[in-house]
Structure formats: structure tokens, C-alpha cells
MARVEX-971650 format. One line per field, with one value per residue: residue number from 1; residue in one letter; x, y, z of N, C-alpha, C, O in turn. Coordinates in steps of 0.1 Angstrom, whole numbers, always signed. Layout:
// residues N
pos = NUM  ...;
code = A  ...;
n.X = X  ...;
n.Y = Y  ...;
n.Z = Z  ...;
ca.X = X  ...;
ca.Y = Y  ...;
ca.Z = Z  ...;
c.X = X  ...;
c.Y = Y  ...;
c.Z = Z  ...;
o.X = X  ...;
o.Y = Y  ...;
o.Z = Z  ...;
END
This chain:
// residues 141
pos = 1  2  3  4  5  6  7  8  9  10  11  12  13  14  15  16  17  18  19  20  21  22  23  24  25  26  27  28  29  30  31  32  33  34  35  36  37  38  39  40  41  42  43  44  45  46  47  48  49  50  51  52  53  54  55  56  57  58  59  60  61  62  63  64  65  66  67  68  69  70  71  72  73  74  75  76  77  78  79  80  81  82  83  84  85  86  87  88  89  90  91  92  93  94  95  96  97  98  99  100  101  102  103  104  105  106  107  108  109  110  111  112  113  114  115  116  117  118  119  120  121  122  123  124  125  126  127  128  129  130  131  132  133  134  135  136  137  138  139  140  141;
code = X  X  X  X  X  X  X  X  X  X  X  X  X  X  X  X  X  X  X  X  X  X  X  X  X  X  X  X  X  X  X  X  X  X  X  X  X  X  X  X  X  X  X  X  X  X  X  X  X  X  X  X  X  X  X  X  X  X  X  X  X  X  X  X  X  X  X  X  X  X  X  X  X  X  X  X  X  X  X  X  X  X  X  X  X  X  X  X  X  X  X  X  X  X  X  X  X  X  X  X  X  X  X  X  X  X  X  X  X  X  X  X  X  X  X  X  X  X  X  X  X  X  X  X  X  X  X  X  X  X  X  X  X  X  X  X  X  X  X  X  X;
n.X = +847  +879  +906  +929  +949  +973  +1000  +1022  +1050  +1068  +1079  +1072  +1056  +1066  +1077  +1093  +1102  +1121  +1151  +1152  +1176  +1178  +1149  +1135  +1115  +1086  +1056  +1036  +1016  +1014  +1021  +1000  +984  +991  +990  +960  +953  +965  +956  +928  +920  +915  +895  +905  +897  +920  +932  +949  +970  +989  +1012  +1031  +1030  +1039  +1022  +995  +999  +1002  +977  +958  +970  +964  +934  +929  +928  +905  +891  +907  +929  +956  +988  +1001  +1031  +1055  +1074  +1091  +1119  +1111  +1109  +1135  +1138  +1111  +1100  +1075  +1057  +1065  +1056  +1026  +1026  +1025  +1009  +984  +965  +966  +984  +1013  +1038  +1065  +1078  +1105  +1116  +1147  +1171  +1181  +1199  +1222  +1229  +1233  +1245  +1235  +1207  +1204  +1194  +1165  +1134  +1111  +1111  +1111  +1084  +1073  +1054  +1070  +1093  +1106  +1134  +1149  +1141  +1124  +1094  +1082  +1083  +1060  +1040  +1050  +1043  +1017  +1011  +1019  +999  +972  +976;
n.Y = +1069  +1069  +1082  +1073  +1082  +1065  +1066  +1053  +1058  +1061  +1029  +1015  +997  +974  +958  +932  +922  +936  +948  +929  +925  +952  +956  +943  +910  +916  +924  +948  +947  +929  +947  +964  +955  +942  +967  +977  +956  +964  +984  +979  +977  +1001  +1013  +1027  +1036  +1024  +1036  +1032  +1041  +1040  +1053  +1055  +1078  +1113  +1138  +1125  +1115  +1144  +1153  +1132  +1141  +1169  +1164  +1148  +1167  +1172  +1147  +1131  +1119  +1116  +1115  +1090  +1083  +1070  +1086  +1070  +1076  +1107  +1114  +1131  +1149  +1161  +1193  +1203  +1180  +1186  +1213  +1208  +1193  +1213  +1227  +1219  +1208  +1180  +1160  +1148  +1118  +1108  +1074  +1056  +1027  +1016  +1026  +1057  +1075  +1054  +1048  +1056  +1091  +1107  +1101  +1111  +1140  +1151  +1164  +1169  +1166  +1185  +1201  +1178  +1162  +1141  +1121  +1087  +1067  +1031  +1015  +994  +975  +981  +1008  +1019  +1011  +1022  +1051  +1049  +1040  +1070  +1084  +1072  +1072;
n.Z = +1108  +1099  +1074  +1059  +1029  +1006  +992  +955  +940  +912  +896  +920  +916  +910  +927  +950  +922  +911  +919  +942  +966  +975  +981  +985  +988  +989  +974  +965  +969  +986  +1010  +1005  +1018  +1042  +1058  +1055  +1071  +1097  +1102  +1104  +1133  +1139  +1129  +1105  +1073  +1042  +1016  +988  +961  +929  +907  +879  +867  +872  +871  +875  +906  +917  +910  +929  +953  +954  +956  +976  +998  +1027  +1025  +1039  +1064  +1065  +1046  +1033  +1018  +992  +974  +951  +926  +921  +944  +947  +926  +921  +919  +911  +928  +953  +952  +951  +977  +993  +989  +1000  +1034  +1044  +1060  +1056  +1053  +1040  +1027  +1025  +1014  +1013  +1024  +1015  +1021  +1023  +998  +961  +960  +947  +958  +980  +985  +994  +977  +989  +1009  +1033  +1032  +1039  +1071  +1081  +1074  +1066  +1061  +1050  +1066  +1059  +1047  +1068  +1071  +1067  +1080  +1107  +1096  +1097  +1121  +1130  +1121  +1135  +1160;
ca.X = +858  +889  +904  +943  +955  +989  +1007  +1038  +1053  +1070  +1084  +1070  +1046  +1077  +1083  +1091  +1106  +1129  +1162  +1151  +1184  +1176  +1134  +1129  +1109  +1069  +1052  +1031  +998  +1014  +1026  +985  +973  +996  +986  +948  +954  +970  +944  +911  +912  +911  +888  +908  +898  +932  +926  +961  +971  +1004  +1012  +1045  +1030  +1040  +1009  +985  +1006  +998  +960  +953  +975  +951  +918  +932  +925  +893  +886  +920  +935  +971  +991  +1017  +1037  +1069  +1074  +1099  +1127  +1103  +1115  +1146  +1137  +1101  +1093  +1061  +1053  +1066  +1042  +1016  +1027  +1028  +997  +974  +965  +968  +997  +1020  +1049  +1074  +1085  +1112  +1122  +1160  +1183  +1185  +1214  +1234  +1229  +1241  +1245  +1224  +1192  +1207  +1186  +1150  +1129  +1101  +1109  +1108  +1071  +1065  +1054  +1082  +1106  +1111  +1139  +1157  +1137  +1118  +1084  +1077  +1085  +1046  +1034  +1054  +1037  +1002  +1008  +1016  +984  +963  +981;
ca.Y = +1061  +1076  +1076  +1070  +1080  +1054  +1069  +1048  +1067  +1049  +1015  +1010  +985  +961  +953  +921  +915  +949  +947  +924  +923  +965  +961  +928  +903  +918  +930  +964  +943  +926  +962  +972  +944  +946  +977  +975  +948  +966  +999  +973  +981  +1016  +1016  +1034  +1029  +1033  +1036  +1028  +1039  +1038  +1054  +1062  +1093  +1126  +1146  +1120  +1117  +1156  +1147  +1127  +1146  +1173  +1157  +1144  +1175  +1173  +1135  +1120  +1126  +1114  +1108  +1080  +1084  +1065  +1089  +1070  +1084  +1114  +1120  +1140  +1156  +1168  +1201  +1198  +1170  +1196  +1221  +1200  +1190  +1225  +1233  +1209  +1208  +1170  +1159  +1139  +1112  +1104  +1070  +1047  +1010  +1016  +1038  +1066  +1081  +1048  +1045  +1064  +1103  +1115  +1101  +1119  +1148  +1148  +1179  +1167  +1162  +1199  +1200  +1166  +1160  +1131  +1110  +1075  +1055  +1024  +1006  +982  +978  +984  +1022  +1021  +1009  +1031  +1058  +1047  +1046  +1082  +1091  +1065  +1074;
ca.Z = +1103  +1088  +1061  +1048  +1015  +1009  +972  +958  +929  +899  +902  +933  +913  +905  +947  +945  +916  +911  +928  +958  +975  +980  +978  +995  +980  +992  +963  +967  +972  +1003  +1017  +1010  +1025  +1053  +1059  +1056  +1083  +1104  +1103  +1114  +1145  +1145  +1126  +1099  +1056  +1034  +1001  +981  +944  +926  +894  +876  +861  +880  +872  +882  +918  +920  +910  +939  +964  +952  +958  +991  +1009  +1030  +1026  +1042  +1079  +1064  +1035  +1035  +1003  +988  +957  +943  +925  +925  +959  +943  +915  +916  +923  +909  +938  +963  +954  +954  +991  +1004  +987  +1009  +1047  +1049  +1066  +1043  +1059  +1032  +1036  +1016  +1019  +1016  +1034  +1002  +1025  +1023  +986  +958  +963  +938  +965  +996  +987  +987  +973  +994  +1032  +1036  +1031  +1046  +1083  +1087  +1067  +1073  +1055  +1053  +1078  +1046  +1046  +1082  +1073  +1060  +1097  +1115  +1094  +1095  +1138  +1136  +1122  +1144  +1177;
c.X = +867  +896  +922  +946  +970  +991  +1020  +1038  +1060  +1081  +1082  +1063  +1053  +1086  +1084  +1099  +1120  +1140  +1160  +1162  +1182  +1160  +1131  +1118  +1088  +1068  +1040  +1016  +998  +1014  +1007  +981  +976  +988  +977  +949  +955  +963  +932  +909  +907  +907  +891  +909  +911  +928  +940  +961  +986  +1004  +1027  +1044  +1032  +1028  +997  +987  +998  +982  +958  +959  +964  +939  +917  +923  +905  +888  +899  +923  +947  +971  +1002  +1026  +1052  +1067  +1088  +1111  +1121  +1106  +1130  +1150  +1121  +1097  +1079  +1051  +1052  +1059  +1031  +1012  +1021  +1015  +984  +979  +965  +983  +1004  +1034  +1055  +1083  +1091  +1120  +1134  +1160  +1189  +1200  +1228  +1234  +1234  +1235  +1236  +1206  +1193  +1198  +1170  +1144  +1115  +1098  +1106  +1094  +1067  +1066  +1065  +1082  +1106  +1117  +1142  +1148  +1123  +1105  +1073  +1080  +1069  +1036  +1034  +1046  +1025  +998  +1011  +1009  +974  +965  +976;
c.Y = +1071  +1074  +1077  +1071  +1074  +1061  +1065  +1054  +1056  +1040  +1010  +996  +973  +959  +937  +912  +926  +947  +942  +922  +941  +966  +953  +919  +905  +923  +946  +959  +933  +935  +966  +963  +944  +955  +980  +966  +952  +982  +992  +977  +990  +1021  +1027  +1026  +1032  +1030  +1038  +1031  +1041  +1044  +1058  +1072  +1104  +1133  +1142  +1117  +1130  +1155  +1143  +1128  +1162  +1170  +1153  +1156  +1180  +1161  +1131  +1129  +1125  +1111  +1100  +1076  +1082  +1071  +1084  +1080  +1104  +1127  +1132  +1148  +1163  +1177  +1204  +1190  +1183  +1205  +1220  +1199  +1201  +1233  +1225  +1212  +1198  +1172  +1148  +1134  +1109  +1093  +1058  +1033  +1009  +1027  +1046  +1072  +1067  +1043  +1054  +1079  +1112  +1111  +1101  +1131  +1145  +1163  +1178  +1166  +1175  +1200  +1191  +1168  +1150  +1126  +1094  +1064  +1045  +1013  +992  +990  +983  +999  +1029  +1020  +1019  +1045  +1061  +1051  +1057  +1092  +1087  +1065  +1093;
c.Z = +1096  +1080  +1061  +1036  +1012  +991  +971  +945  +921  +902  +909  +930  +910  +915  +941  +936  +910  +924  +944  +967  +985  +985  +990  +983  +981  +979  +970  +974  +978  +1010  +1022  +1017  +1038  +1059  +1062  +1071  +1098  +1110  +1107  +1120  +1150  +1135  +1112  +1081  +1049  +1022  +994  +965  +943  +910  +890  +867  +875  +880  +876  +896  +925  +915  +923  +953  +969  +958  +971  +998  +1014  +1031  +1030  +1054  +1077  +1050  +1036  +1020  +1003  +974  +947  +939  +920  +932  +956  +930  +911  +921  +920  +922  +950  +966  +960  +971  +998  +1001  +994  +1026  +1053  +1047  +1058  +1050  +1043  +1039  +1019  +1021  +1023  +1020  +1023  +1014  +1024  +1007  +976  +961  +961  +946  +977  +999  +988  +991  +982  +1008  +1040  +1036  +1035  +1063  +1085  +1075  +1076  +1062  +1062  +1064  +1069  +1048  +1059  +1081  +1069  +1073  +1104  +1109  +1092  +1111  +1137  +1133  +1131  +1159  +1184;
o.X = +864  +894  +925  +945  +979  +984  +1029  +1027  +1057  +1090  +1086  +1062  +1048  +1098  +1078  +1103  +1129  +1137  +1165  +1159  +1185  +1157  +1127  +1116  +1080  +1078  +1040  +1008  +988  +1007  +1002  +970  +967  +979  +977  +945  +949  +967  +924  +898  +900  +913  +882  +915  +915  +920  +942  +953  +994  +995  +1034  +1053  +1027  +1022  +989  +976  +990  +976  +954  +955  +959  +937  +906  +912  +897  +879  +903  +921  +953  +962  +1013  +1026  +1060  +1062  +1094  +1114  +1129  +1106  +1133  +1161  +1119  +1088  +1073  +1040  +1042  +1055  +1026  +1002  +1014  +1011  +972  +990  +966  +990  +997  +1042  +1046  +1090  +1085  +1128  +1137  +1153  +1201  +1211  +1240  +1240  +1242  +1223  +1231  +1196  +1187  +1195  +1165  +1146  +1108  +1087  +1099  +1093  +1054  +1075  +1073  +1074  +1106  +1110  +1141  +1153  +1117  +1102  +1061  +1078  +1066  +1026  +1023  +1042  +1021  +990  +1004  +1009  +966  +959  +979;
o.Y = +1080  +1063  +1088  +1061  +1081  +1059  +1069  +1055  +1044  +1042  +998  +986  +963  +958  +932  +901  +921  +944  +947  +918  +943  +975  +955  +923  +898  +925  +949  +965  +926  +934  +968  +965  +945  +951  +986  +972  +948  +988  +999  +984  +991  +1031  +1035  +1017  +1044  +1021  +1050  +1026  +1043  +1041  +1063  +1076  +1102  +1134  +1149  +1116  +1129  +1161  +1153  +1121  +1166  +1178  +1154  +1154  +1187  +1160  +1124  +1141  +1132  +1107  +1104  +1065  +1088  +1065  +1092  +1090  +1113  +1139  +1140  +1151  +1168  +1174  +1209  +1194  +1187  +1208  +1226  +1203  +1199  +1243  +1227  +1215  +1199  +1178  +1138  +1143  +1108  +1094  +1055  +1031  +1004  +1037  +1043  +1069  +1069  +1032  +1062  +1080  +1121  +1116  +1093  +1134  +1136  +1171  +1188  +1166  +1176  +1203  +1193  +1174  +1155  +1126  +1091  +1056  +1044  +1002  +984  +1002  +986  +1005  +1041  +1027  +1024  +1052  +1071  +1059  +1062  +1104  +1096  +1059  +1096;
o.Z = +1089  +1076  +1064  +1030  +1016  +981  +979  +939  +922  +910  +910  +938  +906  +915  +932  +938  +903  +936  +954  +977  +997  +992  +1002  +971  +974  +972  +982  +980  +980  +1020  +1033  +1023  +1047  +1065  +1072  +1081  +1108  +1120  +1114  +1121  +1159  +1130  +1109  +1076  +1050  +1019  +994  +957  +953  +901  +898  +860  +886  +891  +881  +902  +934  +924  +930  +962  +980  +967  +978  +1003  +1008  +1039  +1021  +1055  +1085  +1043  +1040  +1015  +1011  +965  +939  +946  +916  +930  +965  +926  +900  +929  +930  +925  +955  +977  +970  +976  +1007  +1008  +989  +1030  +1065  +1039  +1055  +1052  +1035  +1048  +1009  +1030  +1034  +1020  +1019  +1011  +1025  +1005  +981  +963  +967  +942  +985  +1010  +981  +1000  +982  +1015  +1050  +1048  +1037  +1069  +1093  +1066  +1088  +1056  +1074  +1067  +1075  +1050  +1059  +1092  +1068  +1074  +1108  +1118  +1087  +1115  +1146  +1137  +1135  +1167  +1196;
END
């Protein structure tokens, strides 16, 4: 069996009820559920946490390496300001998708950059919560 590590960075736990016209209205613990659902068949475990601490993110991006075949990580606003996170990334041999609900390039300017794509296997915005799918099939394919 294999294994999935899924990490949403801070806010991500107020899906749902945090700017639903930008979020959507799922909450984080439909996304895992989804998700789980959608790994059965192939026989793949994901194991989901969320924190809006930075250093515990880097904890369990850590610990990843050697027990996980992927990481599928929405690090929040994170995503453009943490070199700390980036480290992290570049210091592990699991492969890490970075993926975000909205479209940061059609939003404001200041989350056009991200400190993190560089070091990630793929990016995937803008495409909602199916950007969590799409990055689960391109570990299970």
C-alpha cells in the first residue's frame, strides 16, 4: 500500500466558511474525504493534516521522507513568503505538487509569486478543489 502525505497551510481549516465566493463552499474535511475516496482503488493511504503554524508544516514535510511516495500541499499564504517552507522542500526526496483552489495569478499581485514552485514537482491553481485530484492522479498514474 502507499502512502499520501496531503498538507494545507493556514486558513485552509476555514474552507467553507472563509471567502466562499473565492474558496467555494467544501470545507477541508470534504476535500479529505474526497480524496480518500478517490485513492481506494489504488490502493493508496493519505494521511491529511493542516496547521497554521510554519514550523510544524516543516516538521511533517521532514518526517515525510521515506514513509510517503507524494506530497500534495496547499501552503496557504505560505506559498509567498516562506523560505523556511522552501528549504524544507528542497531538503527531502519526496516529490511535493503545490496546489491552490484559486487562480493566485488572477488575484492580487502580491500572490503571483510563489517561493515554493521552484522546488516543487508541479503547481496546480485556480482549478478549485479538483486541483487536489488532479494531484493525487499524478502520483497514482
Amino acid at each position: 500500500m502507499g502512502k499520501l502525505l496531503l498538507l494545507n497551510g493556514p486558513n485552509l481549516n476555514r474552507l467553507g466558511k472563509r471567502e466562499p465566493e473565492i474558496y467555494g463552499h467544501e470545507t477541508l474535511a470534504d476535500i479529505e474525504h474526497s480524496l480518500k475516496q478517490f485513492l481506494e482503488p489504488y490502493d493508496v493511504e493519505l494521511v491529511a493534516k493542516q496547521s497554521n503554524y510554519e514550523g510544524e508544516l516543516i516538521d511533517w514535510l521532514q518526517e515525510a521522507e521515506g514513509e510517503f511516495q507524494g506530497i500534495i500541499f496547499n501552503p496557504g499564504a505560505y506559498t509567498h513568503t516562506s523560505i523556511a517552507i522552501r528549504d524544507a522542500i528542497s531538503s527531502i526526496t519526496v516529490p511535493v505538487i503545490e496546489v491552490h483552489i484559486s487562480n493566485v495569478h488572477k488575484r492580487e499581485s502580491f500572490r503571483h509569486v510563489s517561493m515554493l514552485a521552484p522546488v516543487c514537482e508541479g503547481q496546480i491553481v485556480g482549478l478549485g478543489i479538483k486541483g487536489y485530484q488532479l494531484a493525487a492522479t499524478y502520483f497514482v498514474s
